[in-house]
MIPAMAR-427400 format. One line per 8 residues: number of its first residue (from 0); for each residue x, y, z of N, C-alpha, C. Coordinates in Angstrom, 3 decimals. Atoms other than C-alpha are relative to their C-alpha. Layout:
<pts>
NUM	X:Y:Z:X:Y:Z:X:Y:Z; ...
</pts>
This chain:
<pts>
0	-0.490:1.127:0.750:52.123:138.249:-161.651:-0.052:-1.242:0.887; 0.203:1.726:-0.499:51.311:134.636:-160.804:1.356:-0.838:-0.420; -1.247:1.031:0.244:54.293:132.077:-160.037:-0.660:-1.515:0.872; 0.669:1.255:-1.107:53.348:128.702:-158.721:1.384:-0.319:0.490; -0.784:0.622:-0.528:55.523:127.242:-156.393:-0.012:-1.581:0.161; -0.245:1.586:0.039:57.151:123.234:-156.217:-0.832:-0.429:0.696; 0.388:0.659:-1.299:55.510:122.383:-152.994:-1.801:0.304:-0.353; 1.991:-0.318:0.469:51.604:123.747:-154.357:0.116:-0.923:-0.828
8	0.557:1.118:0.661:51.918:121.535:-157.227:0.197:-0.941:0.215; -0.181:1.619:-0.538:53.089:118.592:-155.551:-1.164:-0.197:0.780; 1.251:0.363:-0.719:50.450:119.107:-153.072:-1.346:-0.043:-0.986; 1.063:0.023:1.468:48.055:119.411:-156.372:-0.135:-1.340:-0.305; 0.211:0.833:0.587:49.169:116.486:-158.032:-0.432:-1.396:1.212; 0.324:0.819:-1.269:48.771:114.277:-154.673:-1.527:-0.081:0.026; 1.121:-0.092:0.055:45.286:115.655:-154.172:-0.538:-0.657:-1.195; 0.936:1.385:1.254:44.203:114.332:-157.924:0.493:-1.269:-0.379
16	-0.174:1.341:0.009:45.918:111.213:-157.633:-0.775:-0.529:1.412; 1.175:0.720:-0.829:43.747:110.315:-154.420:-1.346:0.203:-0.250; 1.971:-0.024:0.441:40.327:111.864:-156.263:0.050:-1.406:-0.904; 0.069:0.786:0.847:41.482:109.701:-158.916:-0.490:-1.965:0.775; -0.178:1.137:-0.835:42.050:106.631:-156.218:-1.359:-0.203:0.384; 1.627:-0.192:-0.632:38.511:107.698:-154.437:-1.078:-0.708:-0.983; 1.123:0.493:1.203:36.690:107.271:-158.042:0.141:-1.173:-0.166; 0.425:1.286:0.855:37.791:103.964:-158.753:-0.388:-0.919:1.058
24	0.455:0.361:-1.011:37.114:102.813:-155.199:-1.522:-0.377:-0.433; 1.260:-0.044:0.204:33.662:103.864:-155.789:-0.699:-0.488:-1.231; 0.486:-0.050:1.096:32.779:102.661:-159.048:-0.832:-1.809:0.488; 0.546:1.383:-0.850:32.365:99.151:-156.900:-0.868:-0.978:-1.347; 0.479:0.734:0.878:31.833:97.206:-160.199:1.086:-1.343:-1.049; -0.477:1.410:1.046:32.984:93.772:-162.204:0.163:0.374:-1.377; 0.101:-0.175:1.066:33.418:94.916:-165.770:0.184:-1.157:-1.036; -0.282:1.133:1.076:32.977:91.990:-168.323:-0.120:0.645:-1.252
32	-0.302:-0.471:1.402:33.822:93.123:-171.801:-0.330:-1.479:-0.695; -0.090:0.752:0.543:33.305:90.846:-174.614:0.698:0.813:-1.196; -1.250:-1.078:0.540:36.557:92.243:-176.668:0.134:-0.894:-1.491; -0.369:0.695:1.524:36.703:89.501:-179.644:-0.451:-0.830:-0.568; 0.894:1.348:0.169:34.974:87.195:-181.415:0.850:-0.394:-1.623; -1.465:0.334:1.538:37.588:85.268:-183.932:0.034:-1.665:-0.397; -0.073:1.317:0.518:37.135:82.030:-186.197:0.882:-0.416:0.072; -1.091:0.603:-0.308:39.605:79.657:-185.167:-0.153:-1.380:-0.486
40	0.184:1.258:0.599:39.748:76.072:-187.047:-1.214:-0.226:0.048; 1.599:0.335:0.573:36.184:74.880:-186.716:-1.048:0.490:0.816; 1.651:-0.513:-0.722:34.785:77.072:-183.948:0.374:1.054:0.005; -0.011:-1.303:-0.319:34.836:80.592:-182.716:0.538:0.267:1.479; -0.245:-0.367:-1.382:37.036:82.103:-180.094:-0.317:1.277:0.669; 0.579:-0.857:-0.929:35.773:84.610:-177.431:1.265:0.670:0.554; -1.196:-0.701:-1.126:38.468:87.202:-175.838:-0.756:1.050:0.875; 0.396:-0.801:-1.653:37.117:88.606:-172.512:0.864:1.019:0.663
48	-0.621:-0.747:-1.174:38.442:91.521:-170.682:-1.081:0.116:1.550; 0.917:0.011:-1.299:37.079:91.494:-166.832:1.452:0.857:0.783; -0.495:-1.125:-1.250:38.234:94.203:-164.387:-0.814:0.318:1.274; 1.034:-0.088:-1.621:37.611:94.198:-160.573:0.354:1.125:-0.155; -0.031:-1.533:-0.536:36.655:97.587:-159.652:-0.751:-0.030:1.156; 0.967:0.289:-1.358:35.033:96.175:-156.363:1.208:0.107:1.147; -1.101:-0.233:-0.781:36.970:96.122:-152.976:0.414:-1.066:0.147; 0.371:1.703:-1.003:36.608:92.282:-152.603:1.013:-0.787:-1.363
56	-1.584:0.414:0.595:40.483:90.549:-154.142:-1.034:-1.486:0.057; 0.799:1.204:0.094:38.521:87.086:-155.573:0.905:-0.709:-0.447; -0.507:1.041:0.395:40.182:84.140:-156.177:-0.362:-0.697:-1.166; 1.102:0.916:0.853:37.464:82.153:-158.098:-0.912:0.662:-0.485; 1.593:-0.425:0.377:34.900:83.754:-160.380:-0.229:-0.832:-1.281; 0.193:0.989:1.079:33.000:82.233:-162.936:-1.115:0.603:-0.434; 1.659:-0.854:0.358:29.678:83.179:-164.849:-0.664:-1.170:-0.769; 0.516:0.703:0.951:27.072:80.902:-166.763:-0.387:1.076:-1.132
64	0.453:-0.341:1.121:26.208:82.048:-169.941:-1.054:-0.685:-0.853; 1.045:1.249:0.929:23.631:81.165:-172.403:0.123:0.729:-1.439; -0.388:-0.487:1.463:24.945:81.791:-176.485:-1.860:-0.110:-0.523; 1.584:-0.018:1.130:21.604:82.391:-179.103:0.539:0.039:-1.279; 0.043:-0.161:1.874:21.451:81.694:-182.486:-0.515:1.318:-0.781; 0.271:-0.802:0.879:20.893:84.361:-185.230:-1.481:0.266:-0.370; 1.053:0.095:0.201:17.413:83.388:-184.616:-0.736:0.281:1.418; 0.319:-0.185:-1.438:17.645:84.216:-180.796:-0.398:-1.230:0.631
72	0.163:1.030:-0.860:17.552:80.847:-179.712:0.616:-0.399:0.888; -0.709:-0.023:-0.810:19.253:79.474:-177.197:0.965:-1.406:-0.001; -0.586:1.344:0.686:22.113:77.069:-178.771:0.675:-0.557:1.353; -0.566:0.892:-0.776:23.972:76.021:-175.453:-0.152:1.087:0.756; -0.546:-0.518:-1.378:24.732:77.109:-171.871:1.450:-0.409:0.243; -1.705:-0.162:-0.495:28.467:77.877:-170.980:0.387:0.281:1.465; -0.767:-0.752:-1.495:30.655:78.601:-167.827:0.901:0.562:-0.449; -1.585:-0.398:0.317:33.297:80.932:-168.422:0.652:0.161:1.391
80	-1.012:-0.113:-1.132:35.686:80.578:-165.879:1.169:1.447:0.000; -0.831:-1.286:0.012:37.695:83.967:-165.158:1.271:-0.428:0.609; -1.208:0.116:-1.147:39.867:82.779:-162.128:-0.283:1.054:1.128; -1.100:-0.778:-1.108:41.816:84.897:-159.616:-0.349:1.282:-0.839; 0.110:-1.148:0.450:40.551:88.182:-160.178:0.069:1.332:1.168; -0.982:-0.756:-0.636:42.392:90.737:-158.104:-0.751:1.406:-0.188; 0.823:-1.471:-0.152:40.797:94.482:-156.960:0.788:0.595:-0.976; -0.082:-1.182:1.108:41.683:97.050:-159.803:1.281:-0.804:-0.886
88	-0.734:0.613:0.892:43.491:94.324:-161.888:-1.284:-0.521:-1.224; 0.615:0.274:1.626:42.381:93.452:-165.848:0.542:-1.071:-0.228; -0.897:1.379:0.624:42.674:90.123:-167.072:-0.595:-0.466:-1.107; -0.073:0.587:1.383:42.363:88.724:-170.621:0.249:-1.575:0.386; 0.616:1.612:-0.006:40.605:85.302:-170.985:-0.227:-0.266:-1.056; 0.470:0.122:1.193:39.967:83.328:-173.887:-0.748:-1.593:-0.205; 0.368:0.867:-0.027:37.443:80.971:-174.507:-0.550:-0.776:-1.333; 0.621:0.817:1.269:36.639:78.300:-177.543:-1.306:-0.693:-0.138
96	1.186:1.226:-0.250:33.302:77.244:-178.424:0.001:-0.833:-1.571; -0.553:0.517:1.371:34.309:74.567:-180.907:-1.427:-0.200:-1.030; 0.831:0.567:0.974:32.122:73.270:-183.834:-1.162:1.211:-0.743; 1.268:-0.965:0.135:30.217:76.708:-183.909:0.791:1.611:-0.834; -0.833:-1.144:0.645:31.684:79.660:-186.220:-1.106:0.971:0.946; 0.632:-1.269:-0.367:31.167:83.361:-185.175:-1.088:0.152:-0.232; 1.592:-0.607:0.953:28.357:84.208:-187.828:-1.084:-0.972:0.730; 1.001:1.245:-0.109:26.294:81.418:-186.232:-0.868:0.654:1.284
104	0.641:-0.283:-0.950:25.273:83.587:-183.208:0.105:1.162:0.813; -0.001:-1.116:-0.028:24.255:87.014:-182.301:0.003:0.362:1.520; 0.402:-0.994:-1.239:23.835:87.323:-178.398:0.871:-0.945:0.800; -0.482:0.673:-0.952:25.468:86.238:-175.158:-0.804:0.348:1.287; 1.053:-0.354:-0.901:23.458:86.718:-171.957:0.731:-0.958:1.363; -0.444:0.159:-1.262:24.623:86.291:-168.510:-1.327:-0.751:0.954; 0.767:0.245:-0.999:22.830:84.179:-166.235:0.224:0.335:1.282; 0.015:-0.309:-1.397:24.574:84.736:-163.118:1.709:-0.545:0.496
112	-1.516:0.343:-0.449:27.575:84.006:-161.093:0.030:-1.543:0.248; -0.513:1.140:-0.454:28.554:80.323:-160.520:0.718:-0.350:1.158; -1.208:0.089:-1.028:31.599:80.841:-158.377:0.332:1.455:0.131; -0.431:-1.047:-0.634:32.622:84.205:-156.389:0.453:-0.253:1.005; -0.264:0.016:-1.108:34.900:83.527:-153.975:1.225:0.978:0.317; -0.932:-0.505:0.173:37.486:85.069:-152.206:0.975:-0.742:1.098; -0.787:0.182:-1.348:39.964:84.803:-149.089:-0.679:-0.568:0.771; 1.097:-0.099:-0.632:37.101:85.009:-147.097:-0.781:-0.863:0.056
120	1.503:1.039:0.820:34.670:82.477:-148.907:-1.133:0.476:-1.122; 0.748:-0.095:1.198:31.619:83.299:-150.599:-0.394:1.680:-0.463; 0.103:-1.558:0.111:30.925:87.020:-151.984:-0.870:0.188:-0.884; 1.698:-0.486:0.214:27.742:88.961:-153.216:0.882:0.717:-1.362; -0.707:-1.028:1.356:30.136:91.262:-156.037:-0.046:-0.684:-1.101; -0.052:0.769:1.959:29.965:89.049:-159.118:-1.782:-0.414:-0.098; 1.287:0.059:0.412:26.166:88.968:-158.728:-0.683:1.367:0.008; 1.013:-1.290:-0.108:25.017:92.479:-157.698:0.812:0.929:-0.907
128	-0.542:-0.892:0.638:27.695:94.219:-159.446:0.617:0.303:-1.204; -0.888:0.071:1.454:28.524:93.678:-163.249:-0.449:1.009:-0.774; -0.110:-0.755:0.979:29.208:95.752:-166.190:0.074:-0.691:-1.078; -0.477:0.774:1.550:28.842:94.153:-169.344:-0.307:0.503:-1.459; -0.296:-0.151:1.265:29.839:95.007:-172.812:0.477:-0.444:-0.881; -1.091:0.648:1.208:30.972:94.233:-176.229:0.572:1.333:-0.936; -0.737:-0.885:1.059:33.138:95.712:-178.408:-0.439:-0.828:-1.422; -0.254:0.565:1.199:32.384:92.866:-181.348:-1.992:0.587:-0.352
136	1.243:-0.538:0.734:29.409:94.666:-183.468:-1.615:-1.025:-0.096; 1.063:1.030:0.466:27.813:91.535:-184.569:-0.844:-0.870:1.301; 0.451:1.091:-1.374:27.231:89.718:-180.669:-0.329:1.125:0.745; 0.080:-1.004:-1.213:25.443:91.497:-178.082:0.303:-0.986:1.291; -0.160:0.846:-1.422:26.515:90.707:-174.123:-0.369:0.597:0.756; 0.979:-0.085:-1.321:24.315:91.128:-171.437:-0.955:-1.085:0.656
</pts>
């Protein structure tokens, strides 16, 4: 007959709370979500989730963007500004692009980083390392 003892599963649960710790170490990635896309008086607002999963605690990030029309064109270039984006912290951003409803435009497309900084100064993680997705059906982001 099998009994586990207190001190095995404590030493258990320890062990998979540092695999767990190890994995997100390693996943060494920026995650940009594009989480909402919501008509707001005469334009369309954007809700962003971004999660550092890098090792590098940033102060300043930023991204250009370039929106497309329903026709894949390319109606403007944006900056979304993130901020202060903190190692294995999630932050919810929200950005307005006035005069332009949702339906008006199917893609978002990342040009590149603008601003990555940190403590330190300038940092390579918001260019070599993003994840980007949407959750809203109708916009793709990449």
């Amino acid at each position: 007959m099998y009994t586990s003892h207190p001190f095995l599963l404590a030493a258990l649960a320890v062990v998979q709370i540092g695999i767990a710790g190890a994995a997100f170490a390693e996943t060494g990635n920026i995650e940009l979500e594009l989480n909402t896309a919501k008509d707001e008086g005469q334009g369309c607002r954007l809700t962003y989730v971004a999660t550092n999963n890098t090792s590098v605690s940033l102060e300043k990030s930023s991204y250009e963007v370039a929106v497309y029309n329903t026709e894949g064109i390319v109606q403007r270039l944006l900056v979304l500004e993130f901020g202060w984006l903190p190692v294995g912290k999630t932050r919810v951003v929200q950005f307005d692009l006035p005069e332009q409803g949702c339906d008006s435009f199917s893609r978002i497309s990342v040009n590149g980083p603008v601003e990555c900084t940190s403590d330190k100064g300038e940092e390579d993680v918001c260019r070599d390392n993003q994840l980007l997705s949407s959750r809203v059906r109708t916009i793709q982001f990449n």
